[in-house]
N, CA and C atoms of all chains as a GROMACS GRO file, in nm:
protein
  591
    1UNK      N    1  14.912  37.581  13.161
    1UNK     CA    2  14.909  37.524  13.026
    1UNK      C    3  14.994  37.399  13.016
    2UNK      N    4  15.127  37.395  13.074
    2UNK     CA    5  15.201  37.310  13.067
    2UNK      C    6  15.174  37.193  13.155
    3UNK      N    7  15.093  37.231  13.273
    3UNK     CA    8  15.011  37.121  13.350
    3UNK      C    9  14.908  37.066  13.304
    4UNK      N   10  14.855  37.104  13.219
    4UNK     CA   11  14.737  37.082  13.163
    4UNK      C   12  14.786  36.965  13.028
    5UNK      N   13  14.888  37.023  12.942
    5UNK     CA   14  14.992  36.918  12.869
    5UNK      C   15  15.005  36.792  12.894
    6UNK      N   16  15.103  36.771  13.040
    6UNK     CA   17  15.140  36.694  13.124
    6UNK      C   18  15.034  36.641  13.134
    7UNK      N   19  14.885  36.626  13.207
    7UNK     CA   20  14.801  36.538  13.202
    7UNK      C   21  14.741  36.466  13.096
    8UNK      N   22  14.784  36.615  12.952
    8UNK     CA   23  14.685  36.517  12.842
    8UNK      C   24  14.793  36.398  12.802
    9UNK      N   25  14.909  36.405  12.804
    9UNK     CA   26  14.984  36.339  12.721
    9UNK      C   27  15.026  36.242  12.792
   10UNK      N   28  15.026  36.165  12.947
   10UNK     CA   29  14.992  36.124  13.004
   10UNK      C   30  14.896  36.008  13.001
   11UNK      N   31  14.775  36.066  12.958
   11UNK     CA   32  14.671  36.000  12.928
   11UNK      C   33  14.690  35.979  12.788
   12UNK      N   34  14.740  36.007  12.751
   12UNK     CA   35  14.736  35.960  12.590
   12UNK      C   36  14.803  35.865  12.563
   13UNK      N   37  14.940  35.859  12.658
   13UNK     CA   38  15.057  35.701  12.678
   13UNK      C   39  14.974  35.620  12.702
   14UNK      N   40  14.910  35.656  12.817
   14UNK     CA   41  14.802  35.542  12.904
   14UNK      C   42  14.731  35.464  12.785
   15UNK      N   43  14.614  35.572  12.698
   15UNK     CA   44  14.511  35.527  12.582
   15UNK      C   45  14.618  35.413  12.490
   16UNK      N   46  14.759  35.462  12.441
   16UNK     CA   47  14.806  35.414  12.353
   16UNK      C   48  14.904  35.299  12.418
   17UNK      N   49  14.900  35.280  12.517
   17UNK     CA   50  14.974  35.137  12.550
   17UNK      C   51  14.867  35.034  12.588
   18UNK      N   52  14.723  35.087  12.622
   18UNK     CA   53  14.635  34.974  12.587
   18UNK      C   54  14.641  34.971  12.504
   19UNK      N   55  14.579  35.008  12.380
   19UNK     CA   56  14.580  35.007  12.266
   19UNK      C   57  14.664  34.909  12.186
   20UNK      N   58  14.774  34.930  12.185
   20UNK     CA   59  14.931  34.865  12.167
   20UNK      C   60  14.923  34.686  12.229
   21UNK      N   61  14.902  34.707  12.335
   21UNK     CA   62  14.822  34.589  12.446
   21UNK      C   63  14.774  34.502  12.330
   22UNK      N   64  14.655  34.564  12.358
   22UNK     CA   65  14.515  34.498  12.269
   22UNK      C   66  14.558  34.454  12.108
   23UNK      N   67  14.654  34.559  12.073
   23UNK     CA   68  14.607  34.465  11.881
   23UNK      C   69  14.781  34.358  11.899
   24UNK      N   70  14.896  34.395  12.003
   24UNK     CA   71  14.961  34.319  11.964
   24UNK      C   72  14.902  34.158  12.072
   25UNK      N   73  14.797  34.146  12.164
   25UNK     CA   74  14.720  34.071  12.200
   25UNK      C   75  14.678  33.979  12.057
   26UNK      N   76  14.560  34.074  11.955
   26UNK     CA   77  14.481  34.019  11.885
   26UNK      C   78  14.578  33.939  11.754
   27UNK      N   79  14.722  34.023  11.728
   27UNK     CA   80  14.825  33.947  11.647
   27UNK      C   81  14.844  33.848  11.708
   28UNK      N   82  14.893  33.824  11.807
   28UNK     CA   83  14.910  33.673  11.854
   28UNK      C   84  14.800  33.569  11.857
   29UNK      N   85  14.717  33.572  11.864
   29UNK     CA   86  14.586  33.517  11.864
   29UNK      C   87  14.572  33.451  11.719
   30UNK      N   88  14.610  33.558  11.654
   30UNK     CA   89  14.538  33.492  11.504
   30UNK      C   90  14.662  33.487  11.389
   31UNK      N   91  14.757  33.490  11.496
   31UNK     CA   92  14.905  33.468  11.402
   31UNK      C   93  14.924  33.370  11.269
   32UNK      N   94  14.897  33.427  11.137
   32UNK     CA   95  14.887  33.280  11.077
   32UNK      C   96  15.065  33.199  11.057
   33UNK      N   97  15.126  33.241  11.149
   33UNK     CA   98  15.276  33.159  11.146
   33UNK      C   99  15.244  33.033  11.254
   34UNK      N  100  15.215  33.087  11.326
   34UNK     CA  101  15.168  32.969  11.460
   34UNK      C  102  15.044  32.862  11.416
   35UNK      N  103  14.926  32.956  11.298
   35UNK     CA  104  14.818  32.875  11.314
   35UNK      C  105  14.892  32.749  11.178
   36UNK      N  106  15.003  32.864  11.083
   36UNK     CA  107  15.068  32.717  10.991
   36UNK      C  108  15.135  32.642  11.038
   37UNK      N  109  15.192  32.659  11.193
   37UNK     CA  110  15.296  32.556  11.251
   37UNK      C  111  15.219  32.434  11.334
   38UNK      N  112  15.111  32.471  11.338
   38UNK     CA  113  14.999  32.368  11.408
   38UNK      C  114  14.943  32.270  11.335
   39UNK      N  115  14.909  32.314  11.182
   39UNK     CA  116  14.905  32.261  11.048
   39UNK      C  117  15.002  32.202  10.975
   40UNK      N  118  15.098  32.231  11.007
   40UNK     CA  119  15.204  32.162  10.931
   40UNK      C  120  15.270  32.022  11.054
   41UNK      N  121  15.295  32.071  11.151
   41UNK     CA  122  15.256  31.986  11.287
   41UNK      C  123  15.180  31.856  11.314
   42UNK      N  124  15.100  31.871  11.261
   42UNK     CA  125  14.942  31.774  11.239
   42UNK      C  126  14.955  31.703  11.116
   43UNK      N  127  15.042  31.768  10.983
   43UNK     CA  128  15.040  31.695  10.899
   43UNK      C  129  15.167  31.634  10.886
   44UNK      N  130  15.343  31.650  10.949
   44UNK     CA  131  15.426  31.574  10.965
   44UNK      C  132  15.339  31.458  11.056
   45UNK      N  133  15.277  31.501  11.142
   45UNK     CA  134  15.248  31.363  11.241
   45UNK      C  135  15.169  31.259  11.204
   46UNK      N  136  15.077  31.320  11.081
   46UNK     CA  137  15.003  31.220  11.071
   46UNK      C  138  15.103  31.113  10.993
   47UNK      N  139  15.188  31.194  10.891
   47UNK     CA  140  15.292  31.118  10.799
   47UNK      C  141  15.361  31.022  10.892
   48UNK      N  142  15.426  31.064  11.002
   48UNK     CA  143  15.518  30.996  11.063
   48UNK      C  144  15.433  30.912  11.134
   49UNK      N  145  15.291  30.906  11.190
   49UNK     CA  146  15.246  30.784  11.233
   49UNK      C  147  15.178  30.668  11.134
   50UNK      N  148  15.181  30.722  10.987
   50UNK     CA  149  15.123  30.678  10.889
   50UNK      C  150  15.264  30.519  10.857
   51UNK      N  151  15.390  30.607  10.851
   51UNK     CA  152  15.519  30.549  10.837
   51UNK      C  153  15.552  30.425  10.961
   52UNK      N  154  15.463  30.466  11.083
   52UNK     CA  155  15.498  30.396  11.206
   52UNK      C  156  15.378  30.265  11.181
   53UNK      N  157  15.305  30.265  11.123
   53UNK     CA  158  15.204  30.159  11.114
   53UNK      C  159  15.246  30.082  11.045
   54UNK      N  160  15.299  30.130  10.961
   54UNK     CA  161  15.332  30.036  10.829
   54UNK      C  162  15.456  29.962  10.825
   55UNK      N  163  15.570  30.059  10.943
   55UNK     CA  164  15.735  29.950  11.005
   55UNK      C  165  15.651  29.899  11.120
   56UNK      N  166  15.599  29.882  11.183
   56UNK     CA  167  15.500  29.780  11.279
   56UNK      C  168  15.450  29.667  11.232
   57UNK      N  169  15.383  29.680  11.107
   57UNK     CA  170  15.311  29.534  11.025
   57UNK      C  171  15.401  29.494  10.986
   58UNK      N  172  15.573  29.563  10.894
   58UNK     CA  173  15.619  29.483  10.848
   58UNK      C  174  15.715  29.430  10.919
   59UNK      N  175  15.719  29.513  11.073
   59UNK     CA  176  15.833  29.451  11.173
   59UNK      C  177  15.717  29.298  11.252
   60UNK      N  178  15.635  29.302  11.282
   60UNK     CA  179  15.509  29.166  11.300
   60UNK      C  180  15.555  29.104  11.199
   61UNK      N  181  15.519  29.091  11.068
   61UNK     CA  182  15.517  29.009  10.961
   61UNK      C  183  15.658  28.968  10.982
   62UNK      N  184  15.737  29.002  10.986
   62UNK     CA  185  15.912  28.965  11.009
   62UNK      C  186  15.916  28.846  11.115
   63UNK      N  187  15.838  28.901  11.229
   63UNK     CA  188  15.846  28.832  11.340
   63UNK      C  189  15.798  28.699  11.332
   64UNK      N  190  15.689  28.700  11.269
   64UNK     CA  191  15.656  28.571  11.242
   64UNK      C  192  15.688  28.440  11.149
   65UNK      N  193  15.765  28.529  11.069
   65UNK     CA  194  15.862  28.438  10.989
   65UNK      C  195  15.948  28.381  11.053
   66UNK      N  196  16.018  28.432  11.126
   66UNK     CA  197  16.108  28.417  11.224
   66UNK      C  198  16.125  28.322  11.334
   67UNK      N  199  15.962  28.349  11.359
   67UNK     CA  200  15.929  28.231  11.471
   67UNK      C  201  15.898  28.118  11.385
   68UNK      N  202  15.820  28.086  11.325
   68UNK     CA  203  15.820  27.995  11.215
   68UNK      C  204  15.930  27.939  11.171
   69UNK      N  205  16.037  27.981  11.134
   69UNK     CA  206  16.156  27.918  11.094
   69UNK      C  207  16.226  27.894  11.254
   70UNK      N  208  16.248  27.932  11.330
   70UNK     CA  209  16.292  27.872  11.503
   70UNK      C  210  16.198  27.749  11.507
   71UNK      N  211  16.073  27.717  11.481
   71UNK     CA  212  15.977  27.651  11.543
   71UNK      C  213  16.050  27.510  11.418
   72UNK      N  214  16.100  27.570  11.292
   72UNK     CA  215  16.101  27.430  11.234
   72UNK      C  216  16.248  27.367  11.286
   73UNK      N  217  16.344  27.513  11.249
   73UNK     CA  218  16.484  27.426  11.323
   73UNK      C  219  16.477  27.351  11.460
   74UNK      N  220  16.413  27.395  11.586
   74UNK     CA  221  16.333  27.299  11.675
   74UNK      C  222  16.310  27.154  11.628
   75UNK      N  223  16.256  27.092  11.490
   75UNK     CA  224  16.197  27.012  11.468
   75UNK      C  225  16.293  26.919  11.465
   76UNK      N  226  16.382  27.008  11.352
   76UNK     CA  227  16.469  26.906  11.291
   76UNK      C  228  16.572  26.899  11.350
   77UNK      N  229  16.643  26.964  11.457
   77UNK     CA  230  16.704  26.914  11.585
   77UNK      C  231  16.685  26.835  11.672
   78UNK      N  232  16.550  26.873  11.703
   78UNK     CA  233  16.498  26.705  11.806
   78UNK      C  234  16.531  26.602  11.712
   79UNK      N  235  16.515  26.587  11.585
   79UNK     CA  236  16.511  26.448  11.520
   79UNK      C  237  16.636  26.457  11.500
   80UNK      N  238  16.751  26.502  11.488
   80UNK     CA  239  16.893  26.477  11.469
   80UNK      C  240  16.917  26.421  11.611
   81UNK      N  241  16.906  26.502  11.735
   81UNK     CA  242  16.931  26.476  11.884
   81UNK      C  243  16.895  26.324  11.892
   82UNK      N  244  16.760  26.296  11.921
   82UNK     CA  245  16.732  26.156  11.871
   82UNK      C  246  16.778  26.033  11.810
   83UNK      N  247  16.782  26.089  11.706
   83UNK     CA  248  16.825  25.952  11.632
   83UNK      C  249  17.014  25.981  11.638
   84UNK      N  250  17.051  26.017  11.715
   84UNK     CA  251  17.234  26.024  11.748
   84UNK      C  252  17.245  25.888  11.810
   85UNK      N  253  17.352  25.843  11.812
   85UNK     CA  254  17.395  25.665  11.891
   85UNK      C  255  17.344  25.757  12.064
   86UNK      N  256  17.323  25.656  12.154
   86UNK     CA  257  17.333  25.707  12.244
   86UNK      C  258  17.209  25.805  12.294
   87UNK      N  259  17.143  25.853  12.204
   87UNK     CA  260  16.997  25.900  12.253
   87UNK      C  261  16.949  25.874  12.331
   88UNK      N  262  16.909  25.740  12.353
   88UNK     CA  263  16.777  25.689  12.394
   88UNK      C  264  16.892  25.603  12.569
   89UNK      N  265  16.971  25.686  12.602
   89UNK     CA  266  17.013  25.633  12.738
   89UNK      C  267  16.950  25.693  12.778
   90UNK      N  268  16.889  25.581  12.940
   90UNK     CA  269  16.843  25.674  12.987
   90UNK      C  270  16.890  25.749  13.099
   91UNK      N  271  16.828  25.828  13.141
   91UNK     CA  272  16.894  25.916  13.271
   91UNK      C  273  16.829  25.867  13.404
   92UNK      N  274  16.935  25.929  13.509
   92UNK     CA  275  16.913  25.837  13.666
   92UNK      C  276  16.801  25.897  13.679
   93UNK      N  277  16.687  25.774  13.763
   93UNK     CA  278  16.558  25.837  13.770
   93UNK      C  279  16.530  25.972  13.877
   94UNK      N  280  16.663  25.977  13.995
   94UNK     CA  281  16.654  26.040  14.063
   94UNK      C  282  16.693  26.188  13.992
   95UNK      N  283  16.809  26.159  13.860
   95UNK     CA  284  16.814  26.289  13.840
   95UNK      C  285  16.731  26.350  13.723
   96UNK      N  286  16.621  26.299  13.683
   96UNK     CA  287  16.502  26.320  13.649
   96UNK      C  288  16.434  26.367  13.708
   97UNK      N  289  16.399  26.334  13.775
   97UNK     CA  290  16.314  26.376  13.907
   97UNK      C  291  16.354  26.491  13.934
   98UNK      N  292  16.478  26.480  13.980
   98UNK     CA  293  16.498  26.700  14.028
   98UNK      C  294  16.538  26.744  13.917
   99UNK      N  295  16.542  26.707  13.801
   99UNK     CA  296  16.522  26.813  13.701
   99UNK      C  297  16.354  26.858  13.656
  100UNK      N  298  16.244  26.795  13.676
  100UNK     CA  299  16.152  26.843  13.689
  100UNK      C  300  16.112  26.893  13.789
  101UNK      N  301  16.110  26.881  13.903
  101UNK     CA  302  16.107  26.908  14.000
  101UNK      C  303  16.137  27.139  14.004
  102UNK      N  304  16.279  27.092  13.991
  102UNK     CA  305  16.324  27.222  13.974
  102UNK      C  306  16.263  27.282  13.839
  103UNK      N  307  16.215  27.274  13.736
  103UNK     CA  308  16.150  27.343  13.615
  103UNK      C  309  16.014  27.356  13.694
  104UNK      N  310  15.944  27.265  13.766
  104UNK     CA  311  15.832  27.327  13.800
  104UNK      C  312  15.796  27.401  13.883
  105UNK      N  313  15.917  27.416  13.950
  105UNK     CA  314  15.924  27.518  14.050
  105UNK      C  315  15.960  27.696  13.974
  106UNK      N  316  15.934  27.687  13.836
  106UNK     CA  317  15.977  27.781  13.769
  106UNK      C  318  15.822  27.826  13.689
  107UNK      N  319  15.820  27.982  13.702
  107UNK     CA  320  15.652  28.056  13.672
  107UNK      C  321  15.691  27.960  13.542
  108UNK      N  322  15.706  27.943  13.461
  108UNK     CA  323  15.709  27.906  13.297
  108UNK      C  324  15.579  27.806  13.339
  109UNK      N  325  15.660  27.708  13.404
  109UNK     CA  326  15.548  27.561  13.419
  109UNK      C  327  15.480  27.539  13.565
  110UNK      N  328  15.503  27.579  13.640
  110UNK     CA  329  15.456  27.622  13.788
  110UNK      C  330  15.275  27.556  13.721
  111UNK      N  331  15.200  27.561  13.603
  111UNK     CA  332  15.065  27.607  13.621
  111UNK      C  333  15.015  27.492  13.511
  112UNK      N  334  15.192  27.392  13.467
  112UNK     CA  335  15.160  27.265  13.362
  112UNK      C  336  15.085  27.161  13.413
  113UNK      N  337  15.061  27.072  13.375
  113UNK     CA  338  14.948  26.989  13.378
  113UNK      C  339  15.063  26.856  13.468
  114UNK      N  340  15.177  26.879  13.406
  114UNK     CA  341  15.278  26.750  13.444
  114UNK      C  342  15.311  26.792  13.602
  115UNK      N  343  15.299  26.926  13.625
  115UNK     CA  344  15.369  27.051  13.726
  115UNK      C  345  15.280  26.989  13.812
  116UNK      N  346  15.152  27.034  13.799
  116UNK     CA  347  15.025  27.021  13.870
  116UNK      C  348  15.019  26.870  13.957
  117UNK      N  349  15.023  26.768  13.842
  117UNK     CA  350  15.029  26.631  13.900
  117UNK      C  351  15.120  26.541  14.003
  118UNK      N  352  15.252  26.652  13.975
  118UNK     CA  353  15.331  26.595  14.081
  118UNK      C  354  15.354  26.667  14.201
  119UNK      N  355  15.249  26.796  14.176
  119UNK     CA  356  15.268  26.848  14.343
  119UNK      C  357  15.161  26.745  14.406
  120UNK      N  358  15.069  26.717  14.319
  120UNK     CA  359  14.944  26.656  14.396
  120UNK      C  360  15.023  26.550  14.502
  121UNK      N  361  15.095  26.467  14.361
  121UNK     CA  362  15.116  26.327  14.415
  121UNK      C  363  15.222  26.348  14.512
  122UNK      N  364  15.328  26.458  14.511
  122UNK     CA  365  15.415  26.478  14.661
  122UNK      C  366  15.351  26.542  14.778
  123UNK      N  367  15.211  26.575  14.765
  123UNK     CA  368  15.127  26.643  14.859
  123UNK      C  369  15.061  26.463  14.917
  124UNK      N  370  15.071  26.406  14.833
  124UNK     CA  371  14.948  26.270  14.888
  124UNK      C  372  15.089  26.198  14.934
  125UNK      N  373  15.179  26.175  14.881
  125UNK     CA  374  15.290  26.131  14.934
  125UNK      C  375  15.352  26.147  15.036
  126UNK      N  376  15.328  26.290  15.078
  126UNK     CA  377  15.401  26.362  15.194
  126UNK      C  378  15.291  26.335  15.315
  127UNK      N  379  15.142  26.326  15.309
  127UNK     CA  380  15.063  26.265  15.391
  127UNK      C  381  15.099  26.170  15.441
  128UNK      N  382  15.080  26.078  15.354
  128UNK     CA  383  15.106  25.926  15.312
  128UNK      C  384  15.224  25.928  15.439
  129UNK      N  385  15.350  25.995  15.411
  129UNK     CA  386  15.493  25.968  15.538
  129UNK      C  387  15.458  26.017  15.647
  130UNK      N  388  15.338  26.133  15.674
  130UNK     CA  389  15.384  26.162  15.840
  130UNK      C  390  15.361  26.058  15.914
  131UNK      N  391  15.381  26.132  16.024
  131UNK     CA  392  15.356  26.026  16.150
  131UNK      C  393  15.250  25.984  16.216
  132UNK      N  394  15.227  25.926  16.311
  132UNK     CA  395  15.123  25.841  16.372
  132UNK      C  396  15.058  25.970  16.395
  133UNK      N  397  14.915  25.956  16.403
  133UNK     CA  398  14.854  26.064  16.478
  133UNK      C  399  14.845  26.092  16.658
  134UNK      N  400  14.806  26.133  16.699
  134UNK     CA  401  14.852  26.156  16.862
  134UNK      C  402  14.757  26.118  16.900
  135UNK      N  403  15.609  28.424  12.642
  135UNK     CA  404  15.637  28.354  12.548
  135UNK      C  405  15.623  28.203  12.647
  136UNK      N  406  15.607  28.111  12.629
  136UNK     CA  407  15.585  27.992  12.701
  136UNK      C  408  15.724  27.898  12.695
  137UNK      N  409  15.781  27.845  12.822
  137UNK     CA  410  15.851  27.721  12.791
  137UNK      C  411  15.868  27.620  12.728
  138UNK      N  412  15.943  27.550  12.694
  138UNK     CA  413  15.989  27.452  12.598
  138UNK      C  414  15.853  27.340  12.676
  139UNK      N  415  15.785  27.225  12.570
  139UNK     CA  416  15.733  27.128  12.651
  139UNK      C  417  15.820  27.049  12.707
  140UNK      N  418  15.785  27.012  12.870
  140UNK     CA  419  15.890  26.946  12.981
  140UNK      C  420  15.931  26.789  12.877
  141UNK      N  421  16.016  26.734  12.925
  141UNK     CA  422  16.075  26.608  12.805
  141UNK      C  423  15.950  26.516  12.798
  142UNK      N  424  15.921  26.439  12.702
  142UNK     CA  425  15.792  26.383  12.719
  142UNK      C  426  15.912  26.223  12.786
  143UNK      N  427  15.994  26.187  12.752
  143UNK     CA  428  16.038  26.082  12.808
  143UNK      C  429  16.140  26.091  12.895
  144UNK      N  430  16.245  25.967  12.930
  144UNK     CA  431  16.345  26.028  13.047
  144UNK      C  432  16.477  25.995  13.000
  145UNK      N  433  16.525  26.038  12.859
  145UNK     CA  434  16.625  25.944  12.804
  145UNK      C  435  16.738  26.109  12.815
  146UNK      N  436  16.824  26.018  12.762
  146UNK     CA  437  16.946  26.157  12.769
  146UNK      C  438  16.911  26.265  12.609
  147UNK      N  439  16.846  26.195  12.535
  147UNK     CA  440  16.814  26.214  12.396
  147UNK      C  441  16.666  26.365  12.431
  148UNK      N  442  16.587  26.284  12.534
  148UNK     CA  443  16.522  26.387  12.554
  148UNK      C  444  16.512  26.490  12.652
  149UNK      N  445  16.586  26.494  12.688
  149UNK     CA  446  16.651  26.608  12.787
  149UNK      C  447  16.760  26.696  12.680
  150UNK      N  448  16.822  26.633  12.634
  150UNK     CA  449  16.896  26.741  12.514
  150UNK      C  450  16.822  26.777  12.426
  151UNK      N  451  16.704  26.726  12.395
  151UNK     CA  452  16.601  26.773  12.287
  151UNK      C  453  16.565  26.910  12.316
  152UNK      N  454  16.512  26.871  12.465
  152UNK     CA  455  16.459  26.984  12.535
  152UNK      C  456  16.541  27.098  12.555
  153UNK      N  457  16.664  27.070  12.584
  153UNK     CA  458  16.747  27.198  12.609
  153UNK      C  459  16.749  27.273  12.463
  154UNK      N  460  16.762  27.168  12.382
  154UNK     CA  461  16.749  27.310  12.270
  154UNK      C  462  16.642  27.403  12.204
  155UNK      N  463  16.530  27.305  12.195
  155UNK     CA  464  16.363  27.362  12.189
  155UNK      C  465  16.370  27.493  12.336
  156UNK      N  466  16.431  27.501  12.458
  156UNK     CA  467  16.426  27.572  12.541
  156UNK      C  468  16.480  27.714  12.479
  157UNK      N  469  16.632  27.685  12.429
  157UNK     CA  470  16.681  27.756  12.356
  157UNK      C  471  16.637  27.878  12.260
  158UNK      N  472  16.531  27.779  12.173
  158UNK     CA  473  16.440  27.864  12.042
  158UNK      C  474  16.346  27.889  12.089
  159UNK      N  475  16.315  27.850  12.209
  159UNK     CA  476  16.203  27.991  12.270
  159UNK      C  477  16.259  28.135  12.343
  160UNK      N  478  16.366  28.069  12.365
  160UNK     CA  479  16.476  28.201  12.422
  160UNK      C  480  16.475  28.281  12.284
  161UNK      N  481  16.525  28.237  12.200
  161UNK     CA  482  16.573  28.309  12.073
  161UNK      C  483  16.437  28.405  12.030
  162UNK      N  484  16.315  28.300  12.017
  162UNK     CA  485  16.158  28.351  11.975
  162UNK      C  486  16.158  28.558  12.080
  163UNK      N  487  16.178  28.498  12.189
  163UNK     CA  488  16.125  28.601  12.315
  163UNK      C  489  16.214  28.723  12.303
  164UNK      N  490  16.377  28.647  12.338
  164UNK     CA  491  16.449  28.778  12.255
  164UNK      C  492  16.407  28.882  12.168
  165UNK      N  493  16.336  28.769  12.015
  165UNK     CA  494  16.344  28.877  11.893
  165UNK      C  495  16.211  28.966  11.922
  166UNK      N  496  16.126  28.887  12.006
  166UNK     CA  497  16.022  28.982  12.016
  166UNK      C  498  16.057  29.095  12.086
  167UNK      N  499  16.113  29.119  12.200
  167UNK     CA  500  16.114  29.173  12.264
  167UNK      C  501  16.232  29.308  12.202
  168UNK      N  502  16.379  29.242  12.106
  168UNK     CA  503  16.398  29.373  12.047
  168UNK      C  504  16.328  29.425  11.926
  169UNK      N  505  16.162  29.347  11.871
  169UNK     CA  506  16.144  29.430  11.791
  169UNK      C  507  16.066  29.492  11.809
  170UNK      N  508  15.994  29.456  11.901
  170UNK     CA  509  15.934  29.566  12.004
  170UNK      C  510  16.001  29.713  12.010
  171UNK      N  511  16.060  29.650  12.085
  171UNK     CA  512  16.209  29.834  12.147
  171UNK      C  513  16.230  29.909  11.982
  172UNK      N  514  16.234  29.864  11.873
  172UNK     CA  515  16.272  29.852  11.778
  172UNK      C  516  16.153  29.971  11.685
  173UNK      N  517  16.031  29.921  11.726
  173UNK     CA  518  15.911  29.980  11.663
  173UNK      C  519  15.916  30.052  11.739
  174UNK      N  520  15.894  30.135  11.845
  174UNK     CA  521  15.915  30.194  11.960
  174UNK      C  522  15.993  30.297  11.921
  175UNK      N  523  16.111  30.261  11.959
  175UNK     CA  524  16.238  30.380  11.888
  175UNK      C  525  16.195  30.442  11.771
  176UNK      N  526  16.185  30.357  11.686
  176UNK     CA  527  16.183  30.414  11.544
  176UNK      C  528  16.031  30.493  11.529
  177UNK      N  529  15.939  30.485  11.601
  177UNK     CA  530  15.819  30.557  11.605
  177UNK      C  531  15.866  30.704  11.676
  178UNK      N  532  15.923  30.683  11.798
  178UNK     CA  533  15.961  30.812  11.886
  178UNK      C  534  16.107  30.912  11.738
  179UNK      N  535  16.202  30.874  11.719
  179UNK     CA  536  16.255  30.956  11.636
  179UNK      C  537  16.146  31.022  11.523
  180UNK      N  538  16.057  30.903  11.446
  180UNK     CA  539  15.985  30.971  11.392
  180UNK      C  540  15.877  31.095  11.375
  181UNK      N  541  15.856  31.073  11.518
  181UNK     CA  542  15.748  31.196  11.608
  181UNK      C  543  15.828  31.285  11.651
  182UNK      N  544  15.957  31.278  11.700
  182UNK     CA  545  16.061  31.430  11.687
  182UNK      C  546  16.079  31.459  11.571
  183UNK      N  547  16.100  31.406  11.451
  183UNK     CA  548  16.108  31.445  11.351
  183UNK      C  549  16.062  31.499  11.278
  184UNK      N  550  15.909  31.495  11.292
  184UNK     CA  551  15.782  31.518  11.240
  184UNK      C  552  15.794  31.684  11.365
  185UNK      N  553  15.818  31.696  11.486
  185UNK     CA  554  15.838  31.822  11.549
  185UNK      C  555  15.909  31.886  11.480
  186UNK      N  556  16.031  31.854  11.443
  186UNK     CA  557  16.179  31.928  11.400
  186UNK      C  558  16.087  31.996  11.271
  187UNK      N  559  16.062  31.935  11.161
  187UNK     CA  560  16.018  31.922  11.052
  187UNK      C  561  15.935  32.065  11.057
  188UNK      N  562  15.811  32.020  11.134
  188UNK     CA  563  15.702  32.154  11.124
  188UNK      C  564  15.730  32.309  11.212
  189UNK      N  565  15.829  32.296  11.289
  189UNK     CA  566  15.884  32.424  11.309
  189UNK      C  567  15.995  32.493  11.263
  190UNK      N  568  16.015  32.442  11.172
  190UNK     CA  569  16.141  32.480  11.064
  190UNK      C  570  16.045  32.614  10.984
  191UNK      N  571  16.141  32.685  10.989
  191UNK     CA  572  16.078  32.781  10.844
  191UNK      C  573  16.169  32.773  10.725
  192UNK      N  574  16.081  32.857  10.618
  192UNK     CA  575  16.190  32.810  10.511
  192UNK      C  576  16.292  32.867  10.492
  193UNK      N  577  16.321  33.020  10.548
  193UNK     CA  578  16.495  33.002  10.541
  193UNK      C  579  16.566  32.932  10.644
  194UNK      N  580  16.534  32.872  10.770
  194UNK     CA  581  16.608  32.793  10.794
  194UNK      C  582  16.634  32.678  10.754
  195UNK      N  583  16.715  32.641  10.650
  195UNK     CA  584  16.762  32.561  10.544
  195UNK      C  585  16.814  32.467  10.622
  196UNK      N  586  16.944  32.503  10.716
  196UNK     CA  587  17.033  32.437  10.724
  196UNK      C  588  16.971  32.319  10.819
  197UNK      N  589  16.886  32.333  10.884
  197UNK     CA  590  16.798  32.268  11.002
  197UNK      C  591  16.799  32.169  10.950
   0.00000   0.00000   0.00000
């Protein structure tokens, strides 16, 4: 009798820890704490990327004011620089020369039009000096 | 951001012109570049925040 016990009750742990299994399985599944944290999740984010679009246009819009006002002080510096006594000396042609020289040797202008023309002309130049042919 | 245009003449006037037009493109590239980092940051706190935010429950207050 008592063996007979022992097997049913046995099997009855067995039945009731699937069981147990299975619905605390199906709670997790359809948890509505998790399915509101996914929802609420989705709707901070949309807020916070809603907030991120809008410090983006007005951090752009900033920017361009910005450059705009650099681009005019630019202006009105060259024309102060300029018109100073002494402006219009000019500089040794040689040290002209390696000051472009060296800027075009720099990616910025490496690909300028002024850049371009004087590799040509130190490429036809540098012909121009070798030596006799053999 | 592009370089200053090279001096259009060869005077001392325009070589100092240039150094400072060089300058305000430095300044231009700078600001872009921290407001860049700037939108950036402030987007990433906002998207932890927006985490912090939706796994809070409501008695955790103090969060």
């Amino acid at each position: 009798m008592s063996l007979f016990f022992a097997k049913f009750a046995s099997k009855l742990i067995m039945v009731l820890a699937v069981v147990v299994a299975l619905i605390f399985g199906v709670v997790q599944c359809h948890d509505p704490g998790t399915v509101g944290q996914e929802t609420r999740l989705a709707k901070e984010q949309a807020g916070a990327a809603t907030d991120s679009a809008a410090d983006a246009i007005g951090t752009v819009g900033g920017l361009y004011d910005r450059v705009q006002a650099s681009d005019d002080l630019t202006k009105e510096n060259e024309r102060a620089i300029l018109s100073a006594p002494g402006a219009g000396a000019p500089v040794a042609p040689a040290v002209d020369a390696a000051g472009r020289d060296s800027l075009c040797r720099r990616p910025a202008y490496r690909g300028s039009v002024e850049c371009v023309q004087r590799a040509v002309a130190s490429g036809v130049a540098e012909a121009g000096a070798g030596g006799a042919a053999p | 951001m592009p370089g200053a245009p090279l001096p259009e003449g060869s005077t001392t006037g325009d070589w100092i012109a240039f150094g400072d037009a060089q300058t305000g493109q430095l300044d231009k590239a700078n600001d872009r570049t921290l407001s860049s980092i700037g939108i950036i940051e402030r987007c990433e706190a906002r998207d932890q925040e927006a985490i912090a935010a939706a796994g809070k429950r409501w008695w955790q207050f103090w969060r």
